[in-house]
C-alpha positions as a Python dict, from the first residue, in 0.01 Angstrom:
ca = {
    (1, 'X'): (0, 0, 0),
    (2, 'X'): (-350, -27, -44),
    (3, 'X'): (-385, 387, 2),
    (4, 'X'): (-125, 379, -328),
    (5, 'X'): (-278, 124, -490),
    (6, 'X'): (-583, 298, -411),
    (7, 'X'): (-448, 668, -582),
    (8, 'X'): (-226, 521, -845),
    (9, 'X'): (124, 632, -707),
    (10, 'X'): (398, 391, -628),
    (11, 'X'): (752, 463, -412),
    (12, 'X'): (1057, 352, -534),
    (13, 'X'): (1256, 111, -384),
    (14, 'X'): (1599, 268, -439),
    (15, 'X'): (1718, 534, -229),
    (16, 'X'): (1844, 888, -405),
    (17, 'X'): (2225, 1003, -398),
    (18, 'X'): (2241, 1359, -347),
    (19, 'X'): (2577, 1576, -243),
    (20, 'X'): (2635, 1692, 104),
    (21, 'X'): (2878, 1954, 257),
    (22, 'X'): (3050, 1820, 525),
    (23, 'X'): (3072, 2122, 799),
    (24, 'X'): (3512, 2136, 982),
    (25, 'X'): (3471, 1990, 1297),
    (26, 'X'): (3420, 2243, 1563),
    (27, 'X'): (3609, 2287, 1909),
    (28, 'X'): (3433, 2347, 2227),
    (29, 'X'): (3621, 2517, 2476),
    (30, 'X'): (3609, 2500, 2830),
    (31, 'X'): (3772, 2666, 3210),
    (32, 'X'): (4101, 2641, 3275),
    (33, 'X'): (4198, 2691, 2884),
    (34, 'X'): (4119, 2331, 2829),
    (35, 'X'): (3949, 2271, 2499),
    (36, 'X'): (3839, 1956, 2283),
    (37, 'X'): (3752, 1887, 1911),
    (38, 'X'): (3391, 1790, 1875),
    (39, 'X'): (3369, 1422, 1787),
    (40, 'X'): (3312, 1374, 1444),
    (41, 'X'): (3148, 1040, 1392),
    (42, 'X'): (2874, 1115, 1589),
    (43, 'X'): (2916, 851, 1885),
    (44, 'X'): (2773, 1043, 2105),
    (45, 'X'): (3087, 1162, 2353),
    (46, 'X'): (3027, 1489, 2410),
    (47, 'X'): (2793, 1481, 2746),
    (48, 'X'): (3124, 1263, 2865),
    (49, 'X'): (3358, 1547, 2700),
    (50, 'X'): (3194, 1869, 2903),
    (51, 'X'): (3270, 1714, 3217),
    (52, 'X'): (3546, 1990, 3280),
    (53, 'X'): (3560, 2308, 3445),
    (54, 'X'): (3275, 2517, 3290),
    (55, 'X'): (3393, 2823, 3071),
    (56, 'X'): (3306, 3071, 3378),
    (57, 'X'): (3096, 3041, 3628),
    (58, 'X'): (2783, 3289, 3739),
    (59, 'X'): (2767, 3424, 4063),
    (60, 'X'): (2518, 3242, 4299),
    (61, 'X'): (2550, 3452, 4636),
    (62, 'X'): (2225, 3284, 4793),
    (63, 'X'): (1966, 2991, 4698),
    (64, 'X'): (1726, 2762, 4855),
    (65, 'X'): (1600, 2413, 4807),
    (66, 'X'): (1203, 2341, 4870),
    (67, 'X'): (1107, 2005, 4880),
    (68, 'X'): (821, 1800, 5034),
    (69, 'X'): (889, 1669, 5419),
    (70, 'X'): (828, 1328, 5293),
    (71, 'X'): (1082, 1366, 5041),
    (72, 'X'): (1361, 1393, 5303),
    (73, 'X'): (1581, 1084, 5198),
    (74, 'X'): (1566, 1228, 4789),
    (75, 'X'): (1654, 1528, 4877),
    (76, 'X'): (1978, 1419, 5055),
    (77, 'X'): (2099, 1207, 4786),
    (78, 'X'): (2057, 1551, 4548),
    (79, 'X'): (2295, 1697, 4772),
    (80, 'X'): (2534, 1434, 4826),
    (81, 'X'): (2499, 1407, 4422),
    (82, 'X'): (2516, 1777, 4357),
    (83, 'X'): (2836, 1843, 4596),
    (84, 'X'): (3000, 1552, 4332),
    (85, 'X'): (2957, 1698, 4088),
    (86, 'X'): (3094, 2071, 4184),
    (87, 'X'): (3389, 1848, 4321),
    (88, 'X'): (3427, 1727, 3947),
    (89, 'X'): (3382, 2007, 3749),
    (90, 'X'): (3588, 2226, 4033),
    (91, 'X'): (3294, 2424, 4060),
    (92, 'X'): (3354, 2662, 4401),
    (93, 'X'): (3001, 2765, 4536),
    (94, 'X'): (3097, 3024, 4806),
    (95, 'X'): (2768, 3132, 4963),
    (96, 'X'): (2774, 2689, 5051),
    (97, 'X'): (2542, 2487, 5074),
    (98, 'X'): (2152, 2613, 5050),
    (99, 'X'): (1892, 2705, 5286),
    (100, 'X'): (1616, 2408, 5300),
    (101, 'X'): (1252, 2463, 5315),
    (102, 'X'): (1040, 2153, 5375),
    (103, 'X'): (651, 2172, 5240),
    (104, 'X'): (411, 1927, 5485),
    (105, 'X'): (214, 1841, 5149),
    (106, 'X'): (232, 1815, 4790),
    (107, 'X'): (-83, 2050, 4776),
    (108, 'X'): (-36, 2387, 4640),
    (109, 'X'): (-155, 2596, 4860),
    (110, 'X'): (75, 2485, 5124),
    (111, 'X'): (410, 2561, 4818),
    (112, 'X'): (252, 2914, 4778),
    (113, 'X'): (229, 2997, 5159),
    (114, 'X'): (569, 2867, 5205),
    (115, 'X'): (737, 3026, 4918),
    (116, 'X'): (577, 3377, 4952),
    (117, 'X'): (674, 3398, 5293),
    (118, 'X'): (1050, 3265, 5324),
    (119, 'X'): (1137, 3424, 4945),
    (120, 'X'): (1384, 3723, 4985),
    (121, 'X'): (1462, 3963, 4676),
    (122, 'X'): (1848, 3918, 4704),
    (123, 'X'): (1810, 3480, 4615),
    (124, 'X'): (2028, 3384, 4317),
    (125, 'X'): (1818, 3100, 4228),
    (126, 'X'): (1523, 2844, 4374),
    (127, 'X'): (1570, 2439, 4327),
    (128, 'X'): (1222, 2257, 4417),
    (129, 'X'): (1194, 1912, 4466),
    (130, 'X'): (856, 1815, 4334),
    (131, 'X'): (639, 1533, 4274),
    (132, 'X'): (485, 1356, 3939),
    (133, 'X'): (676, 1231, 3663),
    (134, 'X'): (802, 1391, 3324),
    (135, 'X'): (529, 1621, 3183),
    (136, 'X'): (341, 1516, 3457),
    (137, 'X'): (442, 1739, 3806),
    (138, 'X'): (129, 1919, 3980),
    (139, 'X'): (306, 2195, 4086),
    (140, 'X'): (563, 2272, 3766),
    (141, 'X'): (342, 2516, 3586),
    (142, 'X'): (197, 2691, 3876),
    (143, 'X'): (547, 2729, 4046),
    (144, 'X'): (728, 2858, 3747),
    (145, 'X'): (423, 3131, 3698),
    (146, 'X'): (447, 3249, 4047),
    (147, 'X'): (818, 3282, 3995),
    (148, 'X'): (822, 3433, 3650),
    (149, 'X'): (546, 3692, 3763),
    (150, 'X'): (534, 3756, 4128),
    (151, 'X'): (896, 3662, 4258),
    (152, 'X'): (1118, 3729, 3969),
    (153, 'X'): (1382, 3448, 4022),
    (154, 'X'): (1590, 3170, 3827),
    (155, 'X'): (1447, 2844, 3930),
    (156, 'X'): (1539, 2452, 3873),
    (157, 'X'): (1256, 2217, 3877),
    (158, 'X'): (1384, 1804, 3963),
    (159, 'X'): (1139, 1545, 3965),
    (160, 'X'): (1135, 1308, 4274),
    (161, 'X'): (1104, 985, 4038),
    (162, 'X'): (1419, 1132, 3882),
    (163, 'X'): (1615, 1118, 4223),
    (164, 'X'): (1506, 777, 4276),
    (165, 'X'): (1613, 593, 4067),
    (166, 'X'): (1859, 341, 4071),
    (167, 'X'): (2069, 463, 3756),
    (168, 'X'): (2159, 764, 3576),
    (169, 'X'): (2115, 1015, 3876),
    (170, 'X'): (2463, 1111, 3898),
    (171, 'X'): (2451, 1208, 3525),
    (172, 'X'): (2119, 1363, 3571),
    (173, 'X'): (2260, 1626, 3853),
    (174, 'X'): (2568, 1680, 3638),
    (175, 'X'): (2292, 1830, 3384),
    (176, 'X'): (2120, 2040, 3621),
    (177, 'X'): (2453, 2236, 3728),
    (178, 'X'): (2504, 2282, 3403),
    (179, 'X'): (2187, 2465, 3359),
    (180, 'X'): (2188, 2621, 3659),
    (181, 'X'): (2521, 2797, 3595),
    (182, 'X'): (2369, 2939, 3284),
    (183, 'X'): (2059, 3055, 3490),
    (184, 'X'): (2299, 3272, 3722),
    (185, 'X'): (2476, 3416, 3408),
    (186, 'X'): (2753, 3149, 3379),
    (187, 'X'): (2896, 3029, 3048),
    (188, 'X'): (2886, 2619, 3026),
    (189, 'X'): (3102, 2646, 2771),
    (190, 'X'): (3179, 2784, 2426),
    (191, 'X'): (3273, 2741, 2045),
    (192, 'X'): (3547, 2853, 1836),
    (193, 'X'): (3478, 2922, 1488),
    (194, 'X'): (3148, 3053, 1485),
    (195, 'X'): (3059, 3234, 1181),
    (196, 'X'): (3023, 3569, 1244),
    (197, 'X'): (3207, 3519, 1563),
    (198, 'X'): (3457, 3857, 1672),
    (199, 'X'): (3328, 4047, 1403),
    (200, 'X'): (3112, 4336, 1602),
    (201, 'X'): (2757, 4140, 1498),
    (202, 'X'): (2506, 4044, 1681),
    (203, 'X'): (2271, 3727, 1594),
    (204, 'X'): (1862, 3734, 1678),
    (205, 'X'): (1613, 3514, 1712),
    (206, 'X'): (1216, 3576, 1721),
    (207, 'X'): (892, 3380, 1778),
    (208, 'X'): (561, 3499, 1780),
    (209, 'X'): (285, 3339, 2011),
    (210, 'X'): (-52, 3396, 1915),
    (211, 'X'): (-232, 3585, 1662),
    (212, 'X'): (-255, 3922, 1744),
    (213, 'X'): (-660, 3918, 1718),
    (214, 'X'): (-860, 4238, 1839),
    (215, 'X'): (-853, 4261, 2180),
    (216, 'X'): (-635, 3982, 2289),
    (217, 'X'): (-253, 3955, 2389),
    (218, 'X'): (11, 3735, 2195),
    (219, 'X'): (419, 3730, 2283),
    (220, 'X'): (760, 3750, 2116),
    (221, 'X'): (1005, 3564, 2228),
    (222, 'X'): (1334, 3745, 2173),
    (223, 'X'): (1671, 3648, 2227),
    (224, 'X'): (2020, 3845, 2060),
    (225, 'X'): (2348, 3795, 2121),
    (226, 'X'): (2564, 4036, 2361),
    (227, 'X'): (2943, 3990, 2343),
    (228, 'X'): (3183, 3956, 2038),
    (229, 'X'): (3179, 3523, 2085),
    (230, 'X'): (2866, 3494, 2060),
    (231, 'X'): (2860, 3343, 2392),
    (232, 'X'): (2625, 3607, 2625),
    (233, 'X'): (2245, 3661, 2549),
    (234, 'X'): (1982, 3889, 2611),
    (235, 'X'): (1625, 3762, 2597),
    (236, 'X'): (1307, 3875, 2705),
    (237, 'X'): (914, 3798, 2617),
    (238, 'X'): (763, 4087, 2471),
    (239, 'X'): (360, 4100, 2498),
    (240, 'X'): (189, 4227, 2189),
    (241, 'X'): (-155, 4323, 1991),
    (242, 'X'): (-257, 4366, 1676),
    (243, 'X'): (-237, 4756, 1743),
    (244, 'X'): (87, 4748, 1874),
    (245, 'X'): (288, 4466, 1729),
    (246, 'X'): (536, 4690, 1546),
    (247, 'X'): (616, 4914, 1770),
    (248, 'X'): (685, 4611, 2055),
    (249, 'X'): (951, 4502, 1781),
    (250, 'X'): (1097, 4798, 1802),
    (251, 'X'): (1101, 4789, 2138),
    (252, 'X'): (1278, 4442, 2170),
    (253, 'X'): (1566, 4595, 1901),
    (254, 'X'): (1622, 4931, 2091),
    (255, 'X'): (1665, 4707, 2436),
    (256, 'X'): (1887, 4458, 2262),
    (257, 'X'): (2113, 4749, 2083),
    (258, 'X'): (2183, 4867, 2438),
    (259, 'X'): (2255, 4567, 2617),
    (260, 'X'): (2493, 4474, 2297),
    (261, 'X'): (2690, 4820, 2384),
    (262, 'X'): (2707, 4741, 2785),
    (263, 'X'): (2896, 4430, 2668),
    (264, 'X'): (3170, 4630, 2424),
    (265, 'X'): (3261, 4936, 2509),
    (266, 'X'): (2952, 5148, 2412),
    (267, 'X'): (2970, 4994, 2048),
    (268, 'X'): (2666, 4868, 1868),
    (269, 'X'): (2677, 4620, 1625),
    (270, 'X'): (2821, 4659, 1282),
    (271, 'X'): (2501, 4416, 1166),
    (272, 'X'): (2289, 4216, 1255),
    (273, 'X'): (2149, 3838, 1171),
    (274, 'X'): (1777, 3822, 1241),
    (275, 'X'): (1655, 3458, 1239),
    (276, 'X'): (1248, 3500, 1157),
    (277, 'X'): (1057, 3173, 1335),
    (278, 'X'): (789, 3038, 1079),
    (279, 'X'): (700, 3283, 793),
    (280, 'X'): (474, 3157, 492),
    (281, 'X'): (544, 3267, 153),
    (282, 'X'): (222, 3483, 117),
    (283, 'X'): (315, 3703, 421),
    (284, 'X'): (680, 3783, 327),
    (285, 'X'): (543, 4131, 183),
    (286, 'X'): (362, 4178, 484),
    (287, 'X'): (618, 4084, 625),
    (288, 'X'): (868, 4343, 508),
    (289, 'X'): (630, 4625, 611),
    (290, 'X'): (513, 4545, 974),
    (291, 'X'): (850, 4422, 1055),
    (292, 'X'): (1149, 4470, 829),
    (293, 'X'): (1123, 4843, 815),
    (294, 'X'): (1044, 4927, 1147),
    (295, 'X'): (1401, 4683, 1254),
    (296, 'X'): (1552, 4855, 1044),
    (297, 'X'): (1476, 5159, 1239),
    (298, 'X'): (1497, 5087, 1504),
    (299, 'X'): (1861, 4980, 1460),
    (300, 'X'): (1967, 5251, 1255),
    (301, 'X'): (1862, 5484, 1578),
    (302, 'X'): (2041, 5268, 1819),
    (303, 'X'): (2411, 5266, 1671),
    (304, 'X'): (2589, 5477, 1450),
    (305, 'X'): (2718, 5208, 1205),
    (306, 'X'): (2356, 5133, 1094),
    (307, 'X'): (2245, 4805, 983),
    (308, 'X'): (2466, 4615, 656),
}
């Protein structure tokens, strides 16, 4: 108050009426051709509601755990938790249960070594067991580099002090199928009445990282939608320069446009929604130069019907 006083300004005490839309309710659909109406009044039912058969399920033909020796005991009750929870959701994993790998420390040396030597190209996906607490682990960022860059894999990081604790762990591992099915490819589930949805179009979203200085790198991160229900992606992270930015765009539509027609029939899309991350107002023009046009392009080469 005194900052107010201080400039002159007061607040008002009453609170300003202003008109809403109030969006249909939505229905989520699920395996087995079971479906459910999203809960309207917000009570927060839907983590309970998904615990069904997922909408289909990716293929996982081989996958490890790594885990610290010590850590034996936490990385049984994953396992015991995990095989519940494929039980509930009727989840059939037919390559069984995974190879184990334990690590004598927590150092990272000792992860490296182990990793590089027992990795083999043909693994659907990694799960590591490591130490630290949220935002805290030793080993997260240096384990998902190595396996973004040097072994190209899925993985799924869980926290020890997760596994330990006393509550919520059964929930937790319910969470972390989920996400690993969509790491494999598999479809959690999926939404009816999508705008857009069945019409041919495909949906895109960009970031840029960085500034695109003179000699230094920056990244897109890309993501479009593949199939008619909006319900596949394709996403990759496109490194860029101020030299180059434009024609990296065009590079990200072109590979987009062609995993769009893999997914229906050799079609490309009759249009397509881009959804620009942070723009100002003073680089719109720029804007419509060093990107707009060269989209534009870009699509217009990669499918007959053009861009609408």
């Amino acid at each position: 108050m005194k900052i107010l006083d201080t400039i002159k300004a007061s607040i008002d005490t009453e609170l300003v009426d202003v008109s809403g839309k109030v969006l249909p309710v939505s229905e989520c659909t699920m395996g087995n051709n079971q479906s459910f109406k999203i809960n309207p009044s917000g009570e927060g039912r839907f983590d309970r509601d998904v615990q069904k058969k997922m909408l289909s399920q990716g293929p996982m033909q081989k996958w490890g755990v790594f885990f610290c020796r010590q850590d034996q005991q936490v990385l049984d009750v994953f396992m015991r938790e995990f095989q519940q929870a494929m039980n509930n959701r009727n989840f059939d994993l037919n390559c069984g249960r995974p190879a184990s790998f334990p690590i004598g420390s927590q150092r990272w040396e000792d992860w490296d070594g182990e990793l590089r030597s027992k990795f083999q190209p043909d693994v659907s996906l990694i799960v590591c067991i490591i130490p630290g607490s949220k935002n805290k682990s030793p080993l997260y960022d240096q384990l998902k580099q190595l396996t973004f860059k040097d072994f190209p894999v899925p993985t799924q990081m869980v926290l020890v002090s997760t596994l330990r604790k006393e509550r919520g762990v059964r929930s937790v591992i319910n969470k972390i199928l989920i996400q690993m099915n969509a790491k494999v490819g598999g479809i959690p589930w999926g939404m009816r009445g999508i705008p857009l949805q069945g019409t041919g179009n495909m949906v895109v979203g960009i970031v840029f990282y960085g500034k695109g200085k003179p000699n230094s790198s920056s990244y897109i991160g890309f993501v479009a939608t593949k199939d008619q229900e909006m319900l596949t992606y394709y996403s990759y992270p496109y490194i860029y320069d101020s030299s180059n930015k434009s024609s990296v765009l065009v590079q990200a539509f072109e590979d987009a446009v062609t995993e769009f027609k893999k997914a229906n029939n050799g079609q490309g899309p009759r249009s397509v929604l881009v959804y620009r991350e942070g723009i100002a107002e003073s680089a719109e023009q720029e804007l419509l130069t060093s990107e707009v046009q060269p989209i534009a392009g870009a699509i217009k080469h990669g499918t007959p019907e053009g861009i609408a």
